[in-house]
C-alpha positions as CSV (number, residue, x, y, z in Angstrom):
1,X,17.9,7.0,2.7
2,X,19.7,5.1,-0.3
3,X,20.3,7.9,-3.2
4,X,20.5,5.3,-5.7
5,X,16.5,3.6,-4.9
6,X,14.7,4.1,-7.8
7,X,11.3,4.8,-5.5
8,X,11.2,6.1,-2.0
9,X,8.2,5.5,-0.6
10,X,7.1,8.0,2.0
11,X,4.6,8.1,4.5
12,X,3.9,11.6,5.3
13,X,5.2,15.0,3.4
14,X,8.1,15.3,6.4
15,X,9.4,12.1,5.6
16,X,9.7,13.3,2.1
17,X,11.6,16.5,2.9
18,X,13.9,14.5,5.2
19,X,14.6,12.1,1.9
20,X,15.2,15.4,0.1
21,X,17.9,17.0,2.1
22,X,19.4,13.7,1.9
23,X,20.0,14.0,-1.4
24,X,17.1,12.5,-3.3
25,X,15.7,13.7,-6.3
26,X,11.8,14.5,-6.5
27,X,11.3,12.1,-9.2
28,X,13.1,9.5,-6.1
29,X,9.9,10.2,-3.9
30,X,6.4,8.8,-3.8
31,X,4.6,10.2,-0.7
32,X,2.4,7.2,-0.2
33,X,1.0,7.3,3.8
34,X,0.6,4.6,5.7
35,X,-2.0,1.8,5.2
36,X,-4.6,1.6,7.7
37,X,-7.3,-1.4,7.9
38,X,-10.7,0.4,7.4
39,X,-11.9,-1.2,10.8
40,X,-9.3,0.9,12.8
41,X,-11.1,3.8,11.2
42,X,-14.6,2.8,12.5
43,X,-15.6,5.2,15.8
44,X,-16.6,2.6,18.6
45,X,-19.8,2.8,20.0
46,X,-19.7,3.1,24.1
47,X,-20.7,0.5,25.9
């Protein structure tokens, strides 16, 4: 972690406390989570 970003994007709420005790300010942090394609989301149907 950079303490001078002006965002840090995070992609989980641990991520964000890590940034935290590493100085950065709230306002620094954007929890954000990780882009995921909708058809890795889809439940496949058994063969």
């Amino acid at each position: 972690f950079h303490k001078l970003v002006t965002r840090c994007y995070c992609p989980t709420a641990e991520v964000a406390k890590r940034a935290l005790r590493a100085g950065l300010k709230h306002s620094q942090i954007k929890v954000y989570g990780l882009p995921v394609r909708p058809s890795f989301v889809k439940p496949i149907r058994p063969k």
